[in-house]
Each structure stands twice: as C-alpha cells, then as structure tokens.
C-alpha positions in Angstrom: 0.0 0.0 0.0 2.8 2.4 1.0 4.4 1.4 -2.7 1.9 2.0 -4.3 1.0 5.9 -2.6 5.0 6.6 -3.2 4.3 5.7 -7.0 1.8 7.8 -7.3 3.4 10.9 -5.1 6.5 10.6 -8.1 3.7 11.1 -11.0 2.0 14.0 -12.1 -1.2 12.2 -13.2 -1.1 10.4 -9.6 -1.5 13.7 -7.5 -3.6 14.6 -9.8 -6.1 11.7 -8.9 -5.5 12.7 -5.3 -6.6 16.2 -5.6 -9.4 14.8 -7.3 -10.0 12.5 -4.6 -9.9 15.1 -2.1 -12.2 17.2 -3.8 -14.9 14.3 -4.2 -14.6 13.7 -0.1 -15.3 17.0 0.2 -18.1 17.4 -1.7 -19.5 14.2 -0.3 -19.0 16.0 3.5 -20.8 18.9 2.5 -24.2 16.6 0.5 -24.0 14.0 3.7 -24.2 17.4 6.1 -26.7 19.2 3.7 -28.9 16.4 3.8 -28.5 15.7 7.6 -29.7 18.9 7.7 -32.5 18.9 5.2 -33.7 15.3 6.4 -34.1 16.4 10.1 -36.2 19.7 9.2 -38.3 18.0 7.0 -38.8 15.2 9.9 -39.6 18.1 12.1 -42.3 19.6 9.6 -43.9 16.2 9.2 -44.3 15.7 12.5 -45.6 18.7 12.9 -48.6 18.4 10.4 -48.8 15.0 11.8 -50.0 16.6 15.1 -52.1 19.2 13.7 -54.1 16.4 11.9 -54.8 14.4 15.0 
C-alpha cells in the first residue's frame, strides 16, 4: 500500500487523482451534512402536520 502511494506521489497524473479525490470527499461531507440537515427539518415539519391532523 505504501508502494503504491509513493508511486503515485512521483507522478503528475497520480497527485492529480489525489486532488481529485480530495475534492470528491469534500463534496461528499458537504451533501452528507446538507442532507442531515434537510432530512431532520423535513422530519420536524412532518411531525408537525402529523400533530395538527390528529
């Protein structure tokens, strides 16, 4: 494993692919977060019309 992260350290098109990389993970923080977010508000408002129904 360390072999192979050295190999790509020496090669352009391997950091490359790790700045990629980094860039998905990020983006796939911020859209897990977001729709933590979203997911518990529209629980809340569900739960609220739920109530009003009853």
């Amino acid at each position: 494993m360390l072999s192979i992260f050295r190999r790509l350290m020496k090669n352009e098109k391997g950091a490359t692919a790790i700045e990629y990389t980094l860039i998905a993970s990020l983006i796939a923080v911020a859209a897990i977060t977001a729709m933590s977010t979203v997911g518990t508000k529209i629980s809340n408002v569900l739960t609220n019309v739920g109530n009003a129904l009853e």
